[in-house]
C-alpha positions, -999 to 999 in steps of 0.1 A, spaced: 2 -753 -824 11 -723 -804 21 -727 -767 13 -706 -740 40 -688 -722 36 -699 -681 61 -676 -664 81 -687 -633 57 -674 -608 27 -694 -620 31 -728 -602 23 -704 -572 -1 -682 -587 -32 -701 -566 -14 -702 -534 -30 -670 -517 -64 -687 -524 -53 -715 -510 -44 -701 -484 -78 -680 -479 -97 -714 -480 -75 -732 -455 -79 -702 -429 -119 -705 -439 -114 -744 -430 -90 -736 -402 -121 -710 -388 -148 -737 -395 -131 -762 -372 -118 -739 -347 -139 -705 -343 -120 -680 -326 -123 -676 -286 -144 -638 -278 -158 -628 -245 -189 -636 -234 -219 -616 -232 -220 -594 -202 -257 -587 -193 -267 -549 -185 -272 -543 -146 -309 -544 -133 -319 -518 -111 -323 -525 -77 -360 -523 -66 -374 -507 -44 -406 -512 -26 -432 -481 -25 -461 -479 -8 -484 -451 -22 -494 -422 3 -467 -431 25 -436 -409 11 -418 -391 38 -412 -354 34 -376 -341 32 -370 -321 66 -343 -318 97 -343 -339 129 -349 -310 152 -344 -302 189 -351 -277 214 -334 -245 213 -318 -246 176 -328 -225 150 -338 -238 116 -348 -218 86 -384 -232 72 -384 -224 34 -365 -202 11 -389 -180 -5 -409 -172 20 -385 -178 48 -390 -180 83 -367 -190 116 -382 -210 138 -366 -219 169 -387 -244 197 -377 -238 234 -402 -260 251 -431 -281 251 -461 -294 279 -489 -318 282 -521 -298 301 -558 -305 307 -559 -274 315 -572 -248 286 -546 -223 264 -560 -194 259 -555 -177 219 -568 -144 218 -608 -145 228 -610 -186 221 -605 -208 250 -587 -243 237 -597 -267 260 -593 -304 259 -624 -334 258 -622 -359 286 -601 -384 261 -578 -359 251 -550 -336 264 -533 -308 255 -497 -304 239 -486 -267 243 -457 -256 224 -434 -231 232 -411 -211 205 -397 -178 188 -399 -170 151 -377 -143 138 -378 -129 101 -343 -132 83 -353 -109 53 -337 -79 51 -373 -57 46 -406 -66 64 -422 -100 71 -462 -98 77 -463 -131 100 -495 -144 115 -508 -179 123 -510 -195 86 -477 -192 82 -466 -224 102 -483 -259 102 -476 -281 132 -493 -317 133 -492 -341 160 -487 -377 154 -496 -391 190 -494 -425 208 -526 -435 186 -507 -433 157 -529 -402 146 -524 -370 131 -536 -340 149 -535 -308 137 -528 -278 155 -557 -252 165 -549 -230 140 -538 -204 157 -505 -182 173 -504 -164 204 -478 -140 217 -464 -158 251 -468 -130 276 -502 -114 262 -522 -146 248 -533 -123 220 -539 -139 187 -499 -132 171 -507 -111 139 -476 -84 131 -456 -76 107 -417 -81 120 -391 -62 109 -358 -76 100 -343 -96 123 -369 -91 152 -380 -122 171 -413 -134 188 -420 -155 218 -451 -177 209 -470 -205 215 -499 -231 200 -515 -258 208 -526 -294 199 -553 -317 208 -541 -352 211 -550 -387 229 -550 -384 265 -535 -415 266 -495 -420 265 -466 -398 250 -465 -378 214 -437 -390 200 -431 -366 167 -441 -329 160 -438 -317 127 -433 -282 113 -433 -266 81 -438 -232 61 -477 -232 47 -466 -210 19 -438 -237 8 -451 -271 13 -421 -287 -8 -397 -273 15 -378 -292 41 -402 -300 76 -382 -299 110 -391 -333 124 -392 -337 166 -387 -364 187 -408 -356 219 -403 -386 239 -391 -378 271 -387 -344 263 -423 -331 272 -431 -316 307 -451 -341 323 -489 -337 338 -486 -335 375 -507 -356 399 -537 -350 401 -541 -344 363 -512 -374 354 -522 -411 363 -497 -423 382 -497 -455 365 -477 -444 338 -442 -434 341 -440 -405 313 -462 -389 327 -484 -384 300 -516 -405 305 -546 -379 315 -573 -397 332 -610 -387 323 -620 -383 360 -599 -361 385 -598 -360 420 -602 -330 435 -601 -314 468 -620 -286 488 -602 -252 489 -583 -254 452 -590 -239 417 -597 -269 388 -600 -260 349 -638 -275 356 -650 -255 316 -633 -242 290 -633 -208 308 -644 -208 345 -623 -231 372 -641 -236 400 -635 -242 438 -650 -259 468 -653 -236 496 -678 -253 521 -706 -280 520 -735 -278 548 -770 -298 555 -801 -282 563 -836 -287 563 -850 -250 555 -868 -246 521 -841 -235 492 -855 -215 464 -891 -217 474 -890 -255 472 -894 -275 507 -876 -305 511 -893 -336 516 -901 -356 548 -868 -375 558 -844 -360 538 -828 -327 541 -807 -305 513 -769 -308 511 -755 -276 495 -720 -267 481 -704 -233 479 -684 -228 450 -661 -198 439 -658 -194 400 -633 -176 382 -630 -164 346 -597 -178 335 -605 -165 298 -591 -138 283 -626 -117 279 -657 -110 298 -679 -143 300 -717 -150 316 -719 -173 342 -752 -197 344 -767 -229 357 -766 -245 323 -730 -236 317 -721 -263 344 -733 -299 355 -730 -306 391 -740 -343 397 -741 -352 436 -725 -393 451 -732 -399 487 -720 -422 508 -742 -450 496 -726 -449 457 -758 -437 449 -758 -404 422 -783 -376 428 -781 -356 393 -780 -320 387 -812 -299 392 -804 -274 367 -802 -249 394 -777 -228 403 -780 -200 430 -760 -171 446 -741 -179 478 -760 -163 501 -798 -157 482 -821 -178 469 -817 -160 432 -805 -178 402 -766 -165 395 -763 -150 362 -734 -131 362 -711 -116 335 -671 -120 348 -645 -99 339 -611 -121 330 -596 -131 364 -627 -119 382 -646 -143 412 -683 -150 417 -694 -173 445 -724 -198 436 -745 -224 452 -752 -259 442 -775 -280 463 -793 -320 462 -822 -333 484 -805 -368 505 -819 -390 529 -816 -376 565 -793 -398 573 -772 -406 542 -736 -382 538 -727 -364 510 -692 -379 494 -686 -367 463 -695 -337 439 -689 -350 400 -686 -310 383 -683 -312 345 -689 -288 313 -724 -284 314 -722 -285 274 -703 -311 266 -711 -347 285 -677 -356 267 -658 -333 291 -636 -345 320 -650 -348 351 -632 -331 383 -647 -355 417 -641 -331 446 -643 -350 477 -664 -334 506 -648 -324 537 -655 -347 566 -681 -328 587 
């Protein structure tokens, strides 16, 4: 029988198996240390609420310049601001405030930074409100030039500037406390955004309530005195020049047995910026006496010194003098006279007090 040759090497011929299925047993009992898991970073939330995404803009303030868009650019600098009851004119409209509602009137330049041409007129800026309501007004939607009052349509050349204004119907009670403006053409361009607390001229006494320090608080019914002008419409003011008694007939019509007329003399002035008529319905002239009892208008409103309606058409700036007049007990005074827009019963009031006699 024929034996096999073993060489020297065999006895450790199975040895790297071995050793493959010790390290397999060694791995089994021991498994080999690795770093954990790290988990992938969540990110952070943030809570939306829809509709109420701020635009990008500037914080602005009065007298710096700020560029509005980049396409369509315009400079835009604002110099000043004031709260009025009064009216602002804008070309031939007259804006003029409700009796729950004052006026913001906003003073600024706007120069074109192109190098050609820039046709500018009043759709080129937006300017909302947000007043102490909490709601958005918009502007009137239109410019003026500051010294004219013309509607600002023109086209500037480069690098000219504008003085301008606008204005804004808002509460009548409290402080505005932001302004926005933008370009119209480039809604996605940065707004300049405006703090205006504090920084508003205030409304002066007798158009301010007193009660409120900022001076921003317009109450619905004025007190006025004989011998000054009061923004009474949107165009006329008016003026109390004299109040009399008598017991002659007025206008055909005699007065009735114990009572006699009171009658008021009034000067009216055009304060718009074209010709306007004048007429009985265009004001409402409520009588109080002395009592607290009202006497209301009798639609009738006659010339100073003639029994003949007034029906006038004034030239801006120009006068007419008018009468008013109410049938009283004989012995009752006259105390107040209650003039308001004769077409709007939402209009403030203006109470002149009658001069003792």
């Amino acid at each position: 029988m024929k034996l096999l040759k073993i060489s020297k090497l065999a006895p450790f011929a199975f040895l790297p198996l071995m050793a493959i299925e010790w390290a397999g047993t060694s791995a089994l009992a021991a498994p080999v240390k690795t770093k954990p898991a790290v988990a992938p970073k969540q990110p952070k939330l943030i809570r939306e609420v829809l509709g109420t995404e701020q635009l990008q803009g500037y914080e602005g303030a009065f007298g710096e310049t700020f560029t509005l868009g980049k396409d369509t650019p315009i400079n835009f600098t604002m110099k000043s601001a004031e709260y009025t009851v009064g009216r602002a004119n804008i070309g031939d409209a007259a804006h003029w405030p409700k009796g729950d509602e004052k006026l913001l009137v906003l003073h600024f330049s706007i120069q074109n930074p192109l190098k050609k041409p820039l046709n500018f007129s009043a759709g080129y800026l937006i300017f909302k409100a947000i007043d102490a309501n909490g709601v958005t007004r918009d502007y009137v939607g239109d410019i003026a030039r500051e010294v004219t009052g013309e509607s600002l349509r023109i086209a500037l050349n480069p690098g000219q500037k504008v003085e301008a204004y606008t204005a804004i119907r808002v509460a009548a009670y409290g402080e505005v406390p932001k302004l926005i403006v933008q370009n119209w053409y480039e809604r996605q361009a940065p707004i300049v955004r405006y703090d205006l607390r504090g920084k508003v001229t205030k409304l002066t006494a007798p158009f301010g309530d007193a009660s409120d320090a900022s001076g921003a608080t317009a109450p619905r019914l004025v007190p006025a005195k004989a011998g000054g002008f009061y923004p009474v419409t949107d165009l006329f003011d008016a003026r109390l020049d004299a109040v009399a008694y008598t017991t002659d007939p007025i206008n055909s019509a005699v007065v009735s047995k114990g009572k006699r007329y009171c009658t008021a003399i009034f000067t009216l002035k055009n304060k718009g910026l074209k010709a306007s008529r004048i007429s009985y319905s265009y004001f409402r002239a409520d009588l109080k006496d002395a009592d607290g009892e009202k006497t209301d208008y009798n639609t009738s409103m006659l010339k100073a010194s003639r029994d003949e309606e007034a029906n006038a058409e004034l030239q801006p700036g120009e006068e007419a003098r008018v009468r008013f007049y109410w049938s009283l007990p004989e012995k009752v005074e006259a105390k107040t006279i209650l003039m308001q827009y004769g077409y709007d019963r939402q209009s403030r009031t203006y109470a002149f007090e009658v001069p003792a006699p």
